[in-house]
C-alpha positions as CSV (number, residue, x, y, z in Angstrom):
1,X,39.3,-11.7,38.9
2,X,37.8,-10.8,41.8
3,X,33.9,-9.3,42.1
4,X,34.1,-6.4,44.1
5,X,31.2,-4.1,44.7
6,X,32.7,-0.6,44.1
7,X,32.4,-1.5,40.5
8,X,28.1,-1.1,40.6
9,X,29.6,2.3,42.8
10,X,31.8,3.1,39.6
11,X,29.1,2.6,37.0
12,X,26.6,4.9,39.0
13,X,28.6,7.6,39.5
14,X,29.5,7.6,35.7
15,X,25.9,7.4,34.7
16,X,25.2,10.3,36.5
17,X,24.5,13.8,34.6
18,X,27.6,16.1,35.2
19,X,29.3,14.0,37.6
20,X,32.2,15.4,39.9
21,X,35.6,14.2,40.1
22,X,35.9,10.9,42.2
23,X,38.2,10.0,44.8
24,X,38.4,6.5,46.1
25,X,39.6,6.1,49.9
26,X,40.7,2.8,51.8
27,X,43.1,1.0,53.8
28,X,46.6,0.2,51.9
29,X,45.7,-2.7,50.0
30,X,42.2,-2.9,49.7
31,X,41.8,-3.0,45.9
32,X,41.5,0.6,45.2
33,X,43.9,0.7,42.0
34,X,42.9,-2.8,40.4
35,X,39.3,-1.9,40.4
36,X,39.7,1.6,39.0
37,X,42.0,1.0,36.2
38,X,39.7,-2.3,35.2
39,X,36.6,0.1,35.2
40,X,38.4,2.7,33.5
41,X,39.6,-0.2,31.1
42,X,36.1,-1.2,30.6
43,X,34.3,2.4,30.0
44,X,36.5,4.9,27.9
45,X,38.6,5.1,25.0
46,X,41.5,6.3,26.8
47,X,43.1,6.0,30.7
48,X,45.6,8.7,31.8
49,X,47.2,6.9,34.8
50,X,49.7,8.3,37.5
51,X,50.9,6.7,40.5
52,X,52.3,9.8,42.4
53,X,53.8,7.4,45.0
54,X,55.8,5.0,42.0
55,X,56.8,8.0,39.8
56,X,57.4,11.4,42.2
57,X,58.3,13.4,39.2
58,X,54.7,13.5,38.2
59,X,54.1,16.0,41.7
60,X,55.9,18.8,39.7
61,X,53.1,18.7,36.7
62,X,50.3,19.9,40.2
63,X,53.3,21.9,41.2
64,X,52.4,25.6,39.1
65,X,49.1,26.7,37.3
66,X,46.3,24.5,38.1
67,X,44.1,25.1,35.1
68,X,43.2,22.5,33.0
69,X,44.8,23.2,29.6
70,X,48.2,23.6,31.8
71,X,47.5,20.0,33.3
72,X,47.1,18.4,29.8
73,X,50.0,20.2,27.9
74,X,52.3,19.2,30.5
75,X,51.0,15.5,30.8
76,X,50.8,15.2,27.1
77,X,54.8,16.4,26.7
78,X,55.7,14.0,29.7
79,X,53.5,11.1,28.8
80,X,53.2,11.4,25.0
81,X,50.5,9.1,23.1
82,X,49.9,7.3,26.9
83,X,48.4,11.1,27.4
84,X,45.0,11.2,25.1
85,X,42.5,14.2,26.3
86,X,39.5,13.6,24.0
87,X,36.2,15.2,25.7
88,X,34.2,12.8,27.1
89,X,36.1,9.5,25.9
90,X,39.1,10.3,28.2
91,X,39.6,9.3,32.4
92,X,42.4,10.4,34.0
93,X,43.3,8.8,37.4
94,X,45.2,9.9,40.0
95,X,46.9,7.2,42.2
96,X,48.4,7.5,45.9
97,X,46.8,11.4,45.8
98,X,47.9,11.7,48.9
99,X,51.2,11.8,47.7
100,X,50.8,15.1,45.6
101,X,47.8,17.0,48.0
102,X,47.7,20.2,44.9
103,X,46.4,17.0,42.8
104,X,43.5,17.1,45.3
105,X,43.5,20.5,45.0
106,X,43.1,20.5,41.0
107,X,40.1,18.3,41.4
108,X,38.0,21.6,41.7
109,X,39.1,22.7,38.0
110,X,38.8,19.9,36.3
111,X,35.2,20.0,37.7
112,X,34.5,23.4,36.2
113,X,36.2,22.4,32.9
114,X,33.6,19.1,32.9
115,X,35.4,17.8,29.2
116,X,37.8,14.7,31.5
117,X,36.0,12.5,33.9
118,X,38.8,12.5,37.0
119,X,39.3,9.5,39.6
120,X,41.9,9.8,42.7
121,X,42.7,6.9,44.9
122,X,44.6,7.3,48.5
123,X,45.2,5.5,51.9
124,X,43.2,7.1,54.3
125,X,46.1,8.6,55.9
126,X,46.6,10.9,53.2
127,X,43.3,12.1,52.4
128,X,42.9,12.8,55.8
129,X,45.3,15.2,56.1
130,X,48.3,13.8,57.2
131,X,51.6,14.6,55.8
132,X,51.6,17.3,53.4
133,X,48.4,19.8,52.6
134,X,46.8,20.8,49.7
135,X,46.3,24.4,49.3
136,X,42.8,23.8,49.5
137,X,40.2,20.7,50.0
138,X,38.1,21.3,46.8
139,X,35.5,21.1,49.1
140,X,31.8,20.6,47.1
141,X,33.8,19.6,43.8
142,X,34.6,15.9,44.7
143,X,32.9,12.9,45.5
144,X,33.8,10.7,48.0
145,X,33.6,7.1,48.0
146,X,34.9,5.1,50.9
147,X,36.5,1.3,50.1
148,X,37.2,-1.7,52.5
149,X,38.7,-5.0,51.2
150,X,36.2,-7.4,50.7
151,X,33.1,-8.2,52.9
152,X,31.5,-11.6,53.5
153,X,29.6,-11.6,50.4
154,X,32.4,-10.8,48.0
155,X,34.0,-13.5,49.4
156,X,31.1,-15.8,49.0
157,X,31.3,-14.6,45.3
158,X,34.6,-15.5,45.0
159,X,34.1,-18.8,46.4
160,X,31.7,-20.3,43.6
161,X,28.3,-18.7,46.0
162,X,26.0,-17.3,43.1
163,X,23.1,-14.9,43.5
164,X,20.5,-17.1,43.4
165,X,22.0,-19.1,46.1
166,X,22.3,-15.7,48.4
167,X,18.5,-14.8,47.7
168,X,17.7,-18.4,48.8
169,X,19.2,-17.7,52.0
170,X,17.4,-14.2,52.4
171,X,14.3,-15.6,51.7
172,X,15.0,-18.0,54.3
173,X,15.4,-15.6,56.7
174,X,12.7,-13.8,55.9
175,X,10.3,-16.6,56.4
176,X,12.6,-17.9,59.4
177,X,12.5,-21.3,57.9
178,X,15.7,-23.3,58.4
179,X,18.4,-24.0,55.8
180,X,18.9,-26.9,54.5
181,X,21.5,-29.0,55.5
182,X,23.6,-29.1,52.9
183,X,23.6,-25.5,52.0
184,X,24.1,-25.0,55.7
185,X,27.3,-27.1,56.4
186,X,28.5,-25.1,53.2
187,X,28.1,-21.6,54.2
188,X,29.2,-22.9,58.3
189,X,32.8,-24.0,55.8
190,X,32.5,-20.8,53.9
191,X,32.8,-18.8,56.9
192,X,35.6,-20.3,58.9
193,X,37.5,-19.8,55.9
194,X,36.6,-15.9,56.0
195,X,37.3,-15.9,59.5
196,X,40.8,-16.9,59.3
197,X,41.4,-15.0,55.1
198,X,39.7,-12.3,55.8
199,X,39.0,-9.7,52.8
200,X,42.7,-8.4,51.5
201,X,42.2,-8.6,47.8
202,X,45.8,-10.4,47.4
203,X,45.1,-12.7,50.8
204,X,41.8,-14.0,49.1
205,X,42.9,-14.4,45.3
206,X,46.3,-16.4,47.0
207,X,43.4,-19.0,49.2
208,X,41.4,-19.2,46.3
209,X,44.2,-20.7,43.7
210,X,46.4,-22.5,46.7
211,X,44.9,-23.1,49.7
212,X,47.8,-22.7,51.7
213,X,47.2,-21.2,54.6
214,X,50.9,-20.8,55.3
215,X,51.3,-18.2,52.5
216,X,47.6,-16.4,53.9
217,X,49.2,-15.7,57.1
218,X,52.3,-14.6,55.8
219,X,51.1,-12.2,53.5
220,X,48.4,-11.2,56.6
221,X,52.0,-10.5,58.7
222,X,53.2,-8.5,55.6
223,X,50.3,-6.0,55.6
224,X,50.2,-5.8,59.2
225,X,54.4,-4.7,59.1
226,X,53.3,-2.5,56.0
227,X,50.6,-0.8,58.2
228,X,53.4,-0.4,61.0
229,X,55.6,1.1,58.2
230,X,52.7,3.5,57.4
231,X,52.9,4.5,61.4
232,X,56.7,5.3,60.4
233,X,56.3,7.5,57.4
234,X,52.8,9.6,58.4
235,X,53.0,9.9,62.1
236,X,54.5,12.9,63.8
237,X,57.9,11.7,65.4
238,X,56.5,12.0,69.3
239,X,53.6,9.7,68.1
240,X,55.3,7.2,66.0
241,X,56.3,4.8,68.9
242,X,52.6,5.2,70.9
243,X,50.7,4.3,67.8
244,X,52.5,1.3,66.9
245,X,51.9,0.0,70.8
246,X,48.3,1.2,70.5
247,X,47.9,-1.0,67.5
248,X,49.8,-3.9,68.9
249,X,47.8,-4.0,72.0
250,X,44.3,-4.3,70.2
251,X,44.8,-8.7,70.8
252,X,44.7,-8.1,74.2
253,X,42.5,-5.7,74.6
254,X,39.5,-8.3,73.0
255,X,41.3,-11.2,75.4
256,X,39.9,-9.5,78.5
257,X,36.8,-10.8,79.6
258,X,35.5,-7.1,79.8
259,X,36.3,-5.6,75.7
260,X,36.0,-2.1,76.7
261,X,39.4,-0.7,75.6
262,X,41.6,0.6,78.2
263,X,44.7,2.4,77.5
264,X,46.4,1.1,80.6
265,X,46.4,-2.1,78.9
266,X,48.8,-0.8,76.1
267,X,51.3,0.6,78.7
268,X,50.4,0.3,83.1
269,X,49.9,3.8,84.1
270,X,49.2,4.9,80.6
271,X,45.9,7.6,79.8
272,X,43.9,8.5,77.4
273,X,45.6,12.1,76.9
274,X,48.6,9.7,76.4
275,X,47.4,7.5,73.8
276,X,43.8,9.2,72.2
277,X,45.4,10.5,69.2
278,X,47.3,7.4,68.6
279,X,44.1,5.4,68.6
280,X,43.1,7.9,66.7
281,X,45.4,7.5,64.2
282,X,44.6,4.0,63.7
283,X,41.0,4.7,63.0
284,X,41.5,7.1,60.5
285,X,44.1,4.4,58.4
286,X,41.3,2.4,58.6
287,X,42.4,-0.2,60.6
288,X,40.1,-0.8,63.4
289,X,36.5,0.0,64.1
290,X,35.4,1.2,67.2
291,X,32.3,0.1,68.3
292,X,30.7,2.8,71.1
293,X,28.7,1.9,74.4
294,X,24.9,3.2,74.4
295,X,24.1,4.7,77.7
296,X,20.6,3.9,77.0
297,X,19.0,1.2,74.4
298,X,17.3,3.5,72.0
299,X,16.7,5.1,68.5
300,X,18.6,6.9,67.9
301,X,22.2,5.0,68.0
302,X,24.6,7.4,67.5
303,X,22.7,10.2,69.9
304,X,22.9,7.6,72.6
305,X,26.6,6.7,72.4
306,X,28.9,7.2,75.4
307,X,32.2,8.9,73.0
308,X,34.6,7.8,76.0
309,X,33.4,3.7,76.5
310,X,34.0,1.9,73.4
311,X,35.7,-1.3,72.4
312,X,38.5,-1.2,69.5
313,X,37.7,-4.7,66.5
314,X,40.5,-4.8,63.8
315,X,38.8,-3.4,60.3
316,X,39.4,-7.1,58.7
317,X,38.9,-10.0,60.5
318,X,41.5,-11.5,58.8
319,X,44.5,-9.3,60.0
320,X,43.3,-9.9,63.4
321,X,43.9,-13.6,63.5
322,X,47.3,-13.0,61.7
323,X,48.2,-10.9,64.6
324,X,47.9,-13.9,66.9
325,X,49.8,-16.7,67.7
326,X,50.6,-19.4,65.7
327,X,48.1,-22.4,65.7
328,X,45.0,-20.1,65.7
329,X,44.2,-20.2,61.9
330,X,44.1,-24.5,62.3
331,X,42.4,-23.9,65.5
332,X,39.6,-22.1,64.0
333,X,39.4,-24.1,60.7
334,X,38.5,-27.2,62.8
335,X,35.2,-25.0,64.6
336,X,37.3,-24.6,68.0
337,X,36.6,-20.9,68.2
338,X,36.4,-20.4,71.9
339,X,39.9,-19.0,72.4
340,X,40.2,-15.6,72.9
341,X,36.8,-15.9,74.9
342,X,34.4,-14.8,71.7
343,X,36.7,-12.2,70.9
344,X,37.7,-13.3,67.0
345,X,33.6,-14.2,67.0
346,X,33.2,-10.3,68.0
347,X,35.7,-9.4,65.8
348,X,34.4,-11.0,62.6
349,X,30.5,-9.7,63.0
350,X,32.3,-6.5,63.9
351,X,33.8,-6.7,60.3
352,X,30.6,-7.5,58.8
353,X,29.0,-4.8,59.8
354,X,31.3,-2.3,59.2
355,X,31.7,-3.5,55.7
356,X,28.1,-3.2,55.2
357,X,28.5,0.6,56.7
358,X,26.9,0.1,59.9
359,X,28.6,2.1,63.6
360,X,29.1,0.1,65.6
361,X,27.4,0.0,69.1
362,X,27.2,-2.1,72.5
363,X,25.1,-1.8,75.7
364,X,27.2,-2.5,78.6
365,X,26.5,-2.2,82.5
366,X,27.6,-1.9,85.8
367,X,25.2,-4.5,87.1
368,X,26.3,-6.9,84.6
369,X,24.4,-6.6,81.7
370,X,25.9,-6.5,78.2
371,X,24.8,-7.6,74.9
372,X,27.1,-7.4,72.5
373,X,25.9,-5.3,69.3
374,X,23.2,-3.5,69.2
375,X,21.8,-2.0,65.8
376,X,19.0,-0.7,63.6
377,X,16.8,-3.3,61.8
378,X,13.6,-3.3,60.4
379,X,13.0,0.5,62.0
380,X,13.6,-0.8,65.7
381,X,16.7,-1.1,67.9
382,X,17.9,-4.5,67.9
383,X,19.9,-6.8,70.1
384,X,22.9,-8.8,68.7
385,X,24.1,-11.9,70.8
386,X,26.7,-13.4,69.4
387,X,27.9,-17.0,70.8
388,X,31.4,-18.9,69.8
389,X,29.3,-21.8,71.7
390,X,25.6,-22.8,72.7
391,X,25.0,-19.9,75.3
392,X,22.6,-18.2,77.4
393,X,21.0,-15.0,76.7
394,X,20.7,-14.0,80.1
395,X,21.1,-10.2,79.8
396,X,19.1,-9.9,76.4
397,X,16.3,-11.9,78.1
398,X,16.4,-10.0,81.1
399,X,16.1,-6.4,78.7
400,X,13.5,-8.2,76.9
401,X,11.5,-8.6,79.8
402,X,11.4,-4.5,80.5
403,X,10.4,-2.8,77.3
404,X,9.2,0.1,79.6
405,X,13.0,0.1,80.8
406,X,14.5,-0.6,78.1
407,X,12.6,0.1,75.0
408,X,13.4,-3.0,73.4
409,X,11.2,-5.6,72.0
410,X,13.1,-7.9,69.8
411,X,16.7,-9.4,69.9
412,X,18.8,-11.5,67.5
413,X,21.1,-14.4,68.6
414,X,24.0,-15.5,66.2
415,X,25.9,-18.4,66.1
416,X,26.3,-22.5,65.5
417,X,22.2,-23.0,64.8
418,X,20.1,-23.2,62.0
419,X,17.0,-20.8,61.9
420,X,14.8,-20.7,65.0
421,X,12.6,-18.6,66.9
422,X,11.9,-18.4,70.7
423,X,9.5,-15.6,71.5
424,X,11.1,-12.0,70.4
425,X,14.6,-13.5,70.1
426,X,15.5,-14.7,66.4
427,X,18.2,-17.5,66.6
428,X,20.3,-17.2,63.5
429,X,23.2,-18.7,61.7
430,X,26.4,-16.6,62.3
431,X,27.0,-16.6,58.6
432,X,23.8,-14.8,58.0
433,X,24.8,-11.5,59.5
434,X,25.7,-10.2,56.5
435,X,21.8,-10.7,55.5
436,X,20.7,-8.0,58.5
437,X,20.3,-5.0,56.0
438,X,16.9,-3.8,56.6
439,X,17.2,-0.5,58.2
440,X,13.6,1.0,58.2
């Protein structure tokens, strides 16, 4: 079984004094149901499951009177002894919500009632509103948990990396004192593999007990069709068609030398009224990340971010190497990583970070200069460098060299080294940029 990290998230909010109902959001295939109904195994007496999207009869029980007592006397006559309500000891979860929106809707009541503890799961499509509404978002009577598939470090756990062996490496990075070898080669292995498995719960359990990186990328193809399916069934006719090229154009928008996403790349003559809420659309499945230009490199981020320049990664750095060619996953696996020109290097820090919850940023200009990530650490804005190859730094040397400009002081440089420092730029291991937490 898989370690996952909403489980700590699941415990919390349990343990907290008159908890609200809990809905779970993600991507399709994340692990949302597997690590509800194993909590929910693990922590009452008795689980109440519904999957609205397996079993559409269930809508009708949401379909009348929304009070409580209703609920359970209908679920008890349709369920019978798999539908025990016992104050306190009893969880009932509510699977695919987006499939039944008065569900949603009910979450308010049960809240009031307080006797059941209540968990929804949906694809970010339907919590977001598309398809059918609820009568009303039970706005202030839910809370809201957002899941990805698994991040670097879950996949170091499920790899055989222990705890101990991930607060060795912090500690090396906080002194800045090279790895040892041994450990280093390792975690260089470790994340080649992530690059090319990414972190779809049934992609990493299949690489973990086979190793066959035929079946990875075929079950990578299958999500990525299942995603284009999901275009299909939730997207307004007139869109369907322009979301699906949107999406399929995201390989070569990272193969140009300049990432900044251009919607006359998905179709010549094409423009952003065209194609904005397609993109859109493809954020809010939670498929790609965007990762916004700053018009100026300084705290704060987001209040410096130019809405209309951004560059488009794919949510999972896995899916992205399944949605080119053939070849790539061996290419990668043997350290040749310069294809693409540092795009599936982008893309996988790109994942990290937004797995660990960071926006993503970038400081591109005109003259030349461009860095590519820029974030928060340690209470001070922060360049990211990241090299598929030994590199120059020019353009984060040259900021460097006008703090008065540029209000920068320190920069971070990712890639094939060991721990190093030169002046204000820290030269770290690429696999370590799951280890920049410090915010403040």
């Amino acid at each position: 079984m898989l370690k996952r990290k909403i489980e700590q998230k699941l415990i919390e909010w349990k343990q907290t004094p008159a908890h609200k109902p809990l809905l779970i959001k993600g991507c399709r295939q994340c692990g949302k149901t597997y690590s509800v109904l194993d909590f929910a195994k693990k922590n009452y007496k008795h689980v109440v499951y519904l999957n609205f999207f397996e079993n559409p009869d269930y809508v009708s029980v949401f379909a009348g009177s929304l009070e409580v007592d209703h609920i359970i006397m209908l679920l008890s006559a349709l369920l019978g002894k798999e539908a025990i309500f016992e104050a306190g000891e009893t969880v009932l979860i509510l699977d695919e919500i987006q499939e039944c929106p008065e569900a949603r809707t009910a979450l308010k009541f049960f809240r009031i009632d307080g006797r059941f503890d209540v968990i929804g799961t949906g694809s970010l499509l339907g919590v977001k509103g598309y398809g059918k509404e609820p009568r009303s978002i039970p706005v202030g009577s839910e809370t809201v948990i957002e899941m990805y598939p698994l991040d670097f470090e879950e996949f170091l756990w499920a790899n055989g990396i222990s705890e101990d062996i991930i607060t060795l490496l912090e500690q090396h990075l906080l002194q800045e004192m090279p790895v040892p070898e041994a450990l280093h080669h390792r975690m260089k292995q470790l994340l080649l593999q992530y690059t090319v498995v990414g972190g779809m719960p049934d992609v990493v359990q299949t690489f973990i007990n086979s190793r066959q990186m035929d079946e990875v990328l075929q079950m990578q193809r299958d999500i990525v069709r299942s995603y284009e399916d999901d275009m299909v069934k939730y997207a307004e006719r007139n869109d369907k068609s322009r979301i699906r090229e949107c999406f399929q154009s995201i390989p070569k928008q990272l193969s140009k030398e300049n990432k900044k996403f251009q919607y006359s790349v998905i179709k010549k003559g094409s423009t952003a009224s065209q194609y904005a809420g397609s993109l859109q659309w493809t954020e809010d499945a939670g498929i790609i990340s965007r990762c916004y230009n700053l018009s100026i490199t300084e705290l704060p981020l987001d209040g410096n971010a130019e809405a209309t320049v951004f560059k488009v990664y794919m949510r999972d750095c896995g899916l992205f190497v399944g949605m080119l060619e053939d070849g790539t996953q061996y290419d990668i696996l043997q350290g040749n990583l310069q294809g693409y020109k540092g795009a599936i290097f982008e893309n996988l820090v790109a994942d990290i970070f937004a797995k660990m919850g960071r926006k993503l940023y970038y400081f591109h200009k005109d003259s030349g200069l461009e860095v590519d990530f820029v974030i928060r650490y340690k209470g001070e804005c922060t360049l990211v460098e990241v090299k598929a190859t030994t590199g120059n730094t020019k353009s984060t040397k040259m900021i460097l060299q006008q703090p008065e400009r540029y209000h920068v002081n320190s920069a971070i440089k990712l890639g094939d080294y060991n721990i190093g420092r030169t002046g204000q730029i820290l030269t770290l291991p690429l696999y370590m940029a799951f280890l920049l937490r410090e915010v403040s």
